[in-house]
C-alpha positions in Angstrom: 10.6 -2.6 12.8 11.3 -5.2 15.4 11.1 -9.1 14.2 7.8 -9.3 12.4 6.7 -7.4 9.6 4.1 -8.0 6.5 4.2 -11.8 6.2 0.8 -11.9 4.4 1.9 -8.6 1.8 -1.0 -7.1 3.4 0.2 -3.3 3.9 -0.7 -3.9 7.5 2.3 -4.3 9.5 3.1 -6.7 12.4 6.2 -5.3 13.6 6.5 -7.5 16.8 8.2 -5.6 19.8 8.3 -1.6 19.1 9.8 -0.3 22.4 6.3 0.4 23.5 6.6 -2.3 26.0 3.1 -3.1 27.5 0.9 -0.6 25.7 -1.0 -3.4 24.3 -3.7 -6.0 25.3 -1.2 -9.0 24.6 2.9 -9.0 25.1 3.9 -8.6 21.3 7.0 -10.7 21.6 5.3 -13.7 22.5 3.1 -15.7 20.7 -0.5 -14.8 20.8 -2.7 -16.8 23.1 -5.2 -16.7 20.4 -3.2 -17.8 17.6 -3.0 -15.8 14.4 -1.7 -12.7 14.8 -1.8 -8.8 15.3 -1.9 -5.8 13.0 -0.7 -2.7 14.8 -1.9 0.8 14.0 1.3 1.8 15.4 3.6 -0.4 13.1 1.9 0.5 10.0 1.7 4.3 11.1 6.0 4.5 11.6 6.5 2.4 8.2 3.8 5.2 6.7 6.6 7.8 8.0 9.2 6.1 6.9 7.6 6.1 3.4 7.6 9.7 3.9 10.9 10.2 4.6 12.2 7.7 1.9 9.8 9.9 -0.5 11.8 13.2 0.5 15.2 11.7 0.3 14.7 10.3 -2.8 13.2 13.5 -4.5 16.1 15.2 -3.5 18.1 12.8 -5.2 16.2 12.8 -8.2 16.4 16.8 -8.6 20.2 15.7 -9.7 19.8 11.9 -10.8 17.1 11.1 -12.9 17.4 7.3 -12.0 16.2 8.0 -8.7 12.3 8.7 -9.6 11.7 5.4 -9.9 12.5 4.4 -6.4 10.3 8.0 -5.3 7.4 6.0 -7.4 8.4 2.9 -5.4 7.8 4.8 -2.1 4.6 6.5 -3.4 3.0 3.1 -4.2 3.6 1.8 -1.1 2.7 4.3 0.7 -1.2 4.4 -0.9 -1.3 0.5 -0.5 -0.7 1.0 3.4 -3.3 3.5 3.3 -5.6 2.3 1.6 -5.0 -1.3 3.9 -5.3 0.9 7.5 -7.8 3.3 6.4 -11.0 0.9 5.7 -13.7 1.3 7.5 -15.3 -2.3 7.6 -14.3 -4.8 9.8 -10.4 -5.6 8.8 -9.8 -2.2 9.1 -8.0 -0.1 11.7 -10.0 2.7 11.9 -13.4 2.7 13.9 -15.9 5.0 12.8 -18.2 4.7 15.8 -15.2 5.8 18.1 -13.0 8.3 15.6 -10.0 6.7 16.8 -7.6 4.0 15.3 -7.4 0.7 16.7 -4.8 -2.5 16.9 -6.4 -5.4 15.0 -6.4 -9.3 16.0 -6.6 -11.4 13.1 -7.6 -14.9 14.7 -6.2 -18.3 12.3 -9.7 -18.3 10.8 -9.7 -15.2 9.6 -11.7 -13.1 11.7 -10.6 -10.2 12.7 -10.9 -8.1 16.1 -10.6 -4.3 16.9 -8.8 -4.3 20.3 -10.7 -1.0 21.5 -7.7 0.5 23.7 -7.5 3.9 23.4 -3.7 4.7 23.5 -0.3 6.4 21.8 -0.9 3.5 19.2 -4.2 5.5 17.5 -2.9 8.9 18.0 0.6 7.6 16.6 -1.2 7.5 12.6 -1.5 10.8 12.6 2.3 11.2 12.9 2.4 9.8 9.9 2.3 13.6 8.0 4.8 15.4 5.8 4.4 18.7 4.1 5.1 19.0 0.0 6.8 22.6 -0.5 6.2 24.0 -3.5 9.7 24.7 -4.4 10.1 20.9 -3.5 7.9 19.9 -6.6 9.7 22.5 -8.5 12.7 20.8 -7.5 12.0 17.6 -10.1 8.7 18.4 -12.3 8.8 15.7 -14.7 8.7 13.7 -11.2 5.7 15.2 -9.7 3.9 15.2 -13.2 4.8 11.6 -13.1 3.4 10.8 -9.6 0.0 13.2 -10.0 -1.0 10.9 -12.9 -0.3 7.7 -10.7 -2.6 8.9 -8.1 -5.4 10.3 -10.8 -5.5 6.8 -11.9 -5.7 4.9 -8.9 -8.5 6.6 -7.0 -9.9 4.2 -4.3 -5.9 4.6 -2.6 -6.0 8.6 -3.4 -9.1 8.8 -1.5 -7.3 6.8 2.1 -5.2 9.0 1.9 -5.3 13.3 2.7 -6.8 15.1 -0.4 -4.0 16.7 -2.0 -2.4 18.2 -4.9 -4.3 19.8 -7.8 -7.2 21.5 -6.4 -6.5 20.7 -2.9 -2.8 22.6 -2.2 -2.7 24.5 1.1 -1.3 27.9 2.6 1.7 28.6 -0.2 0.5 26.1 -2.6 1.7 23.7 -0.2 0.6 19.6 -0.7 0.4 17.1 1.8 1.1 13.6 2.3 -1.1 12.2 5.0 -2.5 8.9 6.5 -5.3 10.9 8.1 -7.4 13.5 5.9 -9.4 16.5 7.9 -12.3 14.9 9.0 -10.5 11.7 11.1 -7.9 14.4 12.2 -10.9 16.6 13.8 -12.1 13.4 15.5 -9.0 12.0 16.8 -7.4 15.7 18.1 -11.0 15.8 20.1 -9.9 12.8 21.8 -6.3 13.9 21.9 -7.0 16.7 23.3 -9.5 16.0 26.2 -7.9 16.4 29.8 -10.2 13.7 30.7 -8.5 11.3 28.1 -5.2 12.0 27.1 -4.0 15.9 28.0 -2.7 16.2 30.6 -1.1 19.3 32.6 2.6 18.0 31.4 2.0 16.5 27.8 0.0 14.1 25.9 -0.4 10.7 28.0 0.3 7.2 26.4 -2.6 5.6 27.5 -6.5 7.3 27.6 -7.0 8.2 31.5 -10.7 6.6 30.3 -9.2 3.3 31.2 -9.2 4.6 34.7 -12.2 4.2 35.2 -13.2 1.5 32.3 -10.4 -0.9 32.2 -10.4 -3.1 28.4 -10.8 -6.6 28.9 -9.9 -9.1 26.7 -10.9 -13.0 27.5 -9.0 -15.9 25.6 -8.4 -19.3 26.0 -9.9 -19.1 30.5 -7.3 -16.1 30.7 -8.2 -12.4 31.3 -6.3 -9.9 29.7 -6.5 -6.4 31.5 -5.2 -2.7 30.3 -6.3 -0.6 33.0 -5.0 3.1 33.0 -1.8 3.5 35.2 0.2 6.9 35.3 3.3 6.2 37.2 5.3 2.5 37.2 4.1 -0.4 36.1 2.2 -2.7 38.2 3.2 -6.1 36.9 6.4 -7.5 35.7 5.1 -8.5 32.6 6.8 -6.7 29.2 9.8 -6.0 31.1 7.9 -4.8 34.0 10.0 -1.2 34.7 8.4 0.5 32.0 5.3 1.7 31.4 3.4 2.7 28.6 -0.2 2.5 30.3 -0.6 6.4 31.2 2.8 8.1 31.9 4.1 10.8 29.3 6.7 9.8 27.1 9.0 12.8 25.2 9.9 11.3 21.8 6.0 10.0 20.7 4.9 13.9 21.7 7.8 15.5 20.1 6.3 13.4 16.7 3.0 14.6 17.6 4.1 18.4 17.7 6.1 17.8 14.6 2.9 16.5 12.7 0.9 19.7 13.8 3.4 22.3 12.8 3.1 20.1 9.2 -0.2 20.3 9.3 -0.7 23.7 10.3 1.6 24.9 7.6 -0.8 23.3 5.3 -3.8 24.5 6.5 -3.1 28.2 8.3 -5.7 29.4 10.6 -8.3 27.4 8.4 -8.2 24.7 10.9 -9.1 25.2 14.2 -10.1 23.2 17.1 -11.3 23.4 21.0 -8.1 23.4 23.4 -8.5 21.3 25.7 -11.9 19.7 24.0 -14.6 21.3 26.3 -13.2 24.4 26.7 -14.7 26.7 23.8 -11.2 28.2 23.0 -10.2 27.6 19.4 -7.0 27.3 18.9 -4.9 26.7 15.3 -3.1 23.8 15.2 -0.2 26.3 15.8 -1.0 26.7 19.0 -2.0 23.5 19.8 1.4 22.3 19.1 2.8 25.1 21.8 0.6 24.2 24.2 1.6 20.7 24.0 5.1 21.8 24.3 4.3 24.3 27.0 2.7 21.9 29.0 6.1 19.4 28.7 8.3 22.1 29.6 6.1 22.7 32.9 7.3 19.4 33.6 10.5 21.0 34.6 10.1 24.6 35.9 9.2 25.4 39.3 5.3 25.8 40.2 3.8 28.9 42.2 4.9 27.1 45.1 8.4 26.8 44.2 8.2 22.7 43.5 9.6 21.0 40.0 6.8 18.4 39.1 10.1 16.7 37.7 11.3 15.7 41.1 8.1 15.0 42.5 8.4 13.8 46.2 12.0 13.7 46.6 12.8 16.7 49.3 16.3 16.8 48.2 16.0 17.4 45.1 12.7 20.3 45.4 14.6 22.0 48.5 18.1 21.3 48.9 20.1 24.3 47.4 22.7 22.1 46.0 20.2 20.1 44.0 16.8 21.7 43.5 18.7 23.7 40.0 20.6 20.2 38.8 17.4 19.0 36.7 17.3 15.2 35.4 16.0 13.9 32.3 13.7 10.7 33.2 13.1 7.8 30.6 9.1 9.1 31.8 6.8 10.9 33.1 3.7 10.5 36.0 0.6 11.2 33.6 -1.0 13.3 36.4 1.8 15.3 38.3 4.8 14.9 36.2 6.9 13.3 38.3 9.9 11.7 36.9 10.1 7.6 36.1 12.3 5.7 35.5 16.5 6.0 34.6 17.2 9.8 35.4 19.9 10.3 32.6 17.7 9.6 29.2 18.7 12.4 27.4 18.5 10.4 24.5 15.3 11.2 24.2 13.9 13.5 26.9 16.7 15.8 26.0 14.0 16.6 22.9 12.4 19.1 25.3 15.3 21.1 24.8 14.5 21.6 21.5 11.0 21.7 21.7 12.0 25.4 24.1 14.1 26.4 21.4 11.7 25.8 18.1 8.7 26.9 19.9 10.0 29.8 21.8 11.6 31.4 18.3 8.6 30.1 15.7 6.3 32.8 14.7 3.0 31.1 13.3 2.9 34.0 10.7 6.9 33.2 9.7 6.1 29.4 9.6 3.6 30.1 6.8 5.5 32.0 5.1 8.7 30.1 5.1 7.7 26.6 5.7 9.8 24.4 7.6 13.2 26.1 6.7 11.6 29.1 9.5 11.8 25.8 12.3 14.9 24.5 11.0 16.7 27.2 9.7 17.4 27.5 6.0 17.4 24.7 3.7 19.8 23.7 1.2 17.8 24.9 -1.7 17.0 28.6 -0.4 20.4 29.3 0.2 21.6 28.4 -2.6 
């Protein structure tokens, strides 16, 4: 998490420098020319995953040792306090309900506290925050989920930051989910997502809201302007680092978490849930097919167009042309937000290398078999089934 966390116990995390370089108003590894300090929608969204993921692991354990359900309780409790913190609608909390969309908040030393109205990866990145409940999961350790059901009935302002779930509110195969964002601010936020005008474009979802093109945020403080204008190759200042940029080019690990929280959430809710792809266009698509078209559009990245080009390479002749090159692709740290073109070091497998994957899940998931199997049809089979 970087070198700040929760140093007021708040639920709303600080997390200082989170790789994302300059996709913020301020440089988060200095000291804030305002004073006080800042509550990321970002931070808080990867500790809500990590929650998640703490949550499985320990309900695994417990299915053998019973000592570990008190630690799954731990993760359960914190998990509705950071909710319930991020969720509020008034003015300490993340989420704006004017624009559907989360938002980094500036707390000043007084008090006060500030949406900074950037649209970028760190509102989209809550809804990441997503993990589906198999049934045969909660079968797994009943006493458990009996256990945690009750904690949730009686605490009912978190339950309701949080998506509706369990009795009364299971999905496609009795199927729960854990959730920062419920249907409604899903809806909202994927319309934004999901606009070629804003953040889809032809090779992936971008990092920053191609809005800011054309309406740059400002932020004044203390005779200093503070400017995030949209920019979808390098960046132009050698602030944060200066060689990379999270202002507008596509970045392969924060849209492989993006496809990975649609395939949860579309094994929750089927073809009950469907939305315009791309917003505008009056084609409906499941959330299913949402998640291949993001991945479609990330592979385009590196296949050759009708005329015979790799965006990948962009304007470097030897590498489009040259018979020895143009089949030797390269995996860049980046991606140009409006052609593709590659940014940055040219070996980051690391993390581009995800696209590989992506081909591979994509290309063999049926929708149907994905229902009907959960995540052991992505993944292959689990640990439990084959037993």
């Amino acid at each position: 998490m970087g070198n700040r966390k929760d140093r007021f116990g708040r639920s709303l995390f600080e997390g200082g420098f989170l790789g994302l370089d300059n996709i913020g108003v301020f440089d988060r590894s200095a000291p804030l020319p305002t004073g006080g300090h800042l509550e990321q929608a970002d931070g808080t969204g990867w500790v809500a995953l990590f929650c998640q993921n703490m949550l499985e692991i320990a309900c695994e354990l417990a299915a053998h040792d019973s000592t570990y359900e008190e630690l799954a309780a731990n993760y359960v409790m914190e998990l509705l306090l950071i909710a319930r913190a991020m969720n509020g609608i008034g003015a300490d909390g993340m989420w704006d309900e004017e624009d559907g969309f989360y938002y980094d908040v500036l707390r000043s030393p007084d008090g006060n506290a500030t949406r900074l109205k950037v649209r970028s990866m760190v509102g989209l990145l809550p809804l990441c925050a997503t993990t589906v409940v198999e049934k045969w999961q909660r079968d797994r350790v009943p006493r458990l989920t009996a256990a945690l059901q009750e904690r949730l009935r009686r605490m009912p302002e978190p339950r309701e930051s949080i998506h509706e779930t369990g009795p009364g509110h299971l999905g496609v195969a009795e199927r729960g989910i854990i959730g920062l964002v419920n249907q409604t601010r899903l809806r909202r936020i994927l319309t934004r997502m999901l606009d070629e005008n804003e953040f889809l474009s032809p090779y992936g979802i971008r990092s920053l809201s191609r809005y800011h093109a054309e309406h740059p945020y400002v932020f004044n403080a203390s005779g200093q302007e503070f400017r995030v204008s949209y920019l979808p190759a390098e960046s132009d200042s050698g602030m944060f680092g200066g060689n990379l940029n999270w202002r507008g080019p596509i970045w392969m690990p924060v849209n492989a978490l993006i496809i990975r929280a649609l395939l949860h959430y579309f094994a929750y809710y089927g073809d009950n849930f469907k939305i315009e792809c791309p917003t505008g266009s009056r084609n409906l698509m499941s959330l299913f097919e949402v998640a291949r078209e993001i991945a479609n559009r990330l592979t385009r990245i590196f296949l050759r167009d009708e005329t015979g080009r790799r965006p990948v390479f962009g304007g470097a002749e030897k590498f489009q042309s040259d018979p020895h090159w143009r089949d030797n692709l390269l995996f860049y740290e980046y991606f140009h937000g409006d052609n593709g073109a590659g940014i940055g070091a040219s070996h980051q497998t690391g993390w581009t290398g995800l696209v590989a994957l992506m081909v591979e899940i994509i290309g063999k998931l049926d929708p149907q078999a994905l229902l009907a199997a959960g995540r052991a049809s992505a993944f292959g089979p689990s640990e439990i089934e084959a037993a």
